[in-house]
Structure formats: C-alpha cells, structure tokens
C-alpha positions in Angstrom: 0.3 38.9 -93.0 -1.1 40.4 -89.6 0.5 42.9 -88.1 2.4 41.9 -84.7 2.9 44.2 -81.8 6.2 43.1 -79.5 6.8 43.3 -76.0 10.1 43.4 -75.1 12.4 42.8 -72.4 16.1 42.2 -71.3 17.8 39.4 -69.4 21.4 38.2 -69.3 22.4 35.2 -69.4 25.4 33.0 -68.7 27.6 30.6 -69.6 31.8 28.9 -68.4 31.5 27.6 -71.8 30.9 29.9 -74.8 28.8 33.1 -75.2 26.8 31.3 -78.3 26.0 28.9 -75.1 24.9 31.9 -72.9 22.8 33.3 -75.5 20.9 29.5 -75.8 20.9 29.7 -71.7 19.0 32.8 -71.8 16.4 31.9 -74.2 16.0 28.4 -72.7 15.5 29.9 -69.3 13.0 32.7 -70.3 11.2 29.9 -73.0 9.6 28.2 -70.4 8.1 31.3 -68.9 7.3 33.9 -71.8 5.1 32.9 -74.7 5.5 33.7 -78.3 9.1 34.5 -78.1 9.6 36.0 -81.9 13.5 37.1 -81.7 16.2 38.3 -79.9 18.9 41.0 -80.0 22.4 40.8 -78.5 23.1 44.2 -76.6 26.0 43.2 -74.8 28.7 40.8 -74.2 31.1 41.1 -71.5 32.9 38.1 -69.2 34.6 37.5 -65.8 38.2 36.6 -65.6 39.9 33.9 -63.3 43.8 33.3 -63.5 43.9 35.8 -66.9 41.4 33.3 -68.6 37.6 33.3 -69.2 36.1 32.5 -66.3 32.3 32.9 -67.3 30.6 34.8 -70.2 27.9 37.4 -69.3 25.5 38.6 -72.5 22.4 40.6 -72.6 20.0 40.1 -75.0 17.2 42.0 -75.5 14.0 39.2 -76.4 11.1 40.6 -78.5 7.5 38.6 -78.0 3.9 39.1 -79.6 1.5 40.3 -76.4 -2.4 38.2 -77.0 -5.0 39.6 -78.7 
C-alpha cells in the first residue's frame, strides 16, 4: 500500500431536510470540483430555527483528498 498525503479543507453545507442530507449536499457540491476526495469529517452541526422548528440544517465537514504526484 502507497503512502497518501491529504489535503484538506472545510465547507458547510446545507440542507431543510435532514443533516445526513447536508452532509450528501456538501460532498455532491465539492465532488464535482475536487478530485480524489478520500473522506470526510463532521466538525459541526448547527441549524436555523423558523416558528420554533428546524428551519435549515447547517454542518461543516472537514473533506480530506490525495494532492497528484
């Protein structure tokens, strides 16, 4: 097995739904434009409230990716 060396970055997303579903946001937003996404971390999970209800979930992840050769 080869050694790997990550990069790694943070990015929120969002979601009215679920935060699973912000979590799968985020790494279908940031998929199309980082390569070799390897895993990520959740840092933080946090939401706005409307009428005393979830309004929109808010997590941060922290997404590690291999950098080219």
């Amino acid at each position: 097995m080869d050694d790997h060396i990550y990069k790694i970055i943070e990015i929120v997303g969002t979601s009215n739904t679920s935060s699973d579903d912000a979590v799968s946001n985020a790494l279908a937003k940031a998929s199309k434009s980082i390569k070799n996404l390897r895993w990520f971390e959740v840092t933080n999970t946090r939401g706005n409230i409307k009428d005393g209800k979830v309004d929109r979930w808010q997590v941060t992840i922290k997404l590690g990716f291999t950098m080219k050769e």
